[in-house]
C-alpha positions in Angstrom: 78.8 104.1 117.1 75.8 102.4 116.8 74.6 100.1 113.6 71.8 103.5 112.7 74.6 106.1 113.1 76.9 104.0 110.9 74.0 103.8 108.1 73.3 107.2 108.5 77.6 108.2 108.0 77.4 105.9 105.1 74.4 107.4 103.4 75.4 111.1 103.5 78.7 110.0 102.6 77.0 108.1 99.2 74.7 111.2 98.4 77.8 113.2 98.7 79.8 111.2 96.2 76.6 110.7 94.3 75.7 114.3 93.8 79.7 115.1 92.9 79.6 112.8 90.0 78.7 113.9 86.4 79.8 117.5 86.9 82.1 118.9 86.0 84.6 121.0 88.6 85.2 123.4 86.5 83.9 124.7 83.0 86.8 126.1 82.3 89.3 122.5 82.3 86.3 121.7 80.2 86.8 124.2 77.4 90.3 123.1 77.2 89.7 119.6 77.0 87.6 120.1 73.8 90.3 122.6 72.5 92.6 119.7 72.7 90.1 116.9 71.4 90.2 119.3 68.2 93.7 119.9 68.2 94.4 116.2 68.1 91.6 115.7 65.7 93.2 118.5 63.0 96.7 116.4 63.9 94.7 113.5 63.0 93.3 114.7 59.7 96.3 116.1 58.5 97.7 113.0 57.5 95.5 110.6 57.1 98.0 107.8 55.8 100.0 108.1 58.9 97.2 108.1 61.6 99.8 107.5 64.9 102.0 110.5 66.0 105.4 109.7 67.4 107.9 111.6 69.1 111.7 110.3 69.6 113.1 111.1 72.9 116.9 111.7 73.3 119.2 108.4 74.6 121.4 109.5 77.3 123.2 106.5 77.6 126.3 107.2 80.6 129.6 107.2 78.7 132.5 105.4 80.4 135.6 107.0 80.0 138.9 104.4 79.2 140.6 103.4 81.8 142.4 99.8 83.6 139.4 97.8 85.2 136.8 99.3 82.2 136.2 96.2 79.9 136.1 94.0 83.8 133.2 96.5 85.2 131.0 96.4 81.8 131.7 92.9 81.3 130.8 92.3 85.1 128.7 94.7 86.5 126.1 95.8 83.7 124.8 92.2 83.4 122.8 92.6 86.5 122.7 96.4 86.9 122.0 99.2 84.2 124.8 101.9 83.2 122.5 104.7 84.4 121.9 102.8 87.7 126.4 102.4 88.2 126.4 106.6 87.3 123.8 107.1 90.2 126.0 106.1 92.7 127.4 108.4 95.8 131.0 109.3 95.4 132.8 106.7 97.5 136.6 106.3 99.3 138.3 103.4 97.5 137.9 101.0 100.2 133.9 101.5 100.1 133.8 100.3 96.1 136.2 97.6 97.1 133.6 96.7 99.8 130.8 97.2 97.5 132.3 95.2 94.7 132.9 91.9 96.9 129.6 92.2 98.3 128.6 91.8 94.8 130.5 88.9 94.5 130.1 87.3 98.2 126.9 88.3 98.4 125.1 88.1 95.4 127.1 85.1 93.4 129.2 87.7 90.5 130.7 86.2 88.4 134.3 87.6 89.0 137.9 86.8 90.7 139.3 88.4 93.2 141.5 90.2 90.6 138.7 91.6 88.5 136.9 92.6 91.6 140.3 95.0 92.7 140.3 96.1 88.7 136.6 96.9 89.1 136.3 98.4 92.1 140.1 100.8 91.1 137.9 101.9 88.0 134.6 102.7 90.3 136.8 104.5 92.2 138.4 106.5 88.9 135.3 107.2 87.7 133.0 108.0 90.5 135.4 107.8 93.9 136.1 110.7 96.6 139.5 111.0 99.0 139.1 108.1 101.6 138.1 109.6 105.1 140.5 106.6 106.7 136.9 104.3 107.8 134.5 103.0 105.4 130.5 104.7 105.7 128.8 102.6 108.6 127.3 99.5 107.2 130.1 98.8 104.6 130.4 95.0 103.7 132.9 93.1 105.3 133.1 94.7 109.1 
């Protein structure tokens, strides 16, 4: 393209954007926006010694159950990873946690023995495992 035709692009492009600003789309999201300016004014005025509305959203904090291998995995496992991040987890065959769990130790320098790491990965598996297939998911630590 040549250095005019680019100018030219440019330009049309600029009045475009240019001529779009300041308008608005559509009268009617502009109506509501001034309904709700009142409506948090009125909220506002209601109350004047208490100017800042707050709302408290439920905790859903994951619950786990009792079990051998609990007080290992929370004492081990939440210190680098969040309970709802351990709940989110696919369903896995017990040797797949038992992969997963020495990754976590090979790999990435847990803080746990080889004991805790069969307690922990026994209680992944009571909490969140599925029948083993006989062969770990391709890509499982340790092949």
């Amino acid at each position: 393209m040549s250095p005019k035709a680019n100018i030219l692009v440019l330009s049309l492009g600029l009045v475009a954007l240019l001529a779009g600003c300041g308008r608005p789309a559509n009268t009617s999201q502009q109506a509501a926006h001034g309904f709700a300016r009142d409506q948090m004014k009125s909220m506002l005025d209601s109350n004047p010694e208490i100017p800042v509305h707050t709302i408290v959203l439920p905790h859903d904090e994951p619950i786990f159950p009792p079990g051998p291998g609990r007080d290992e995995f929370v004492t081990a496992c939440v210190v680098c990873h969040s309970p709802r991040y351990i709940t989110m987890q696919p369903r896995f065959s017990p040797a797949t946690w038992m992969s997963e769990v020495k990754k976590m130790k090979d790999v990435y320098g847990a803080h746990i023995s080889d004991e805790q790491a069969l307690h922990i990965a026994d209680y992944l598996f009571s909490i969140n495992g599925k029948a083993s297939t006989g062969q770990g998911p391709k890509g499982t630590y340790g092949e």
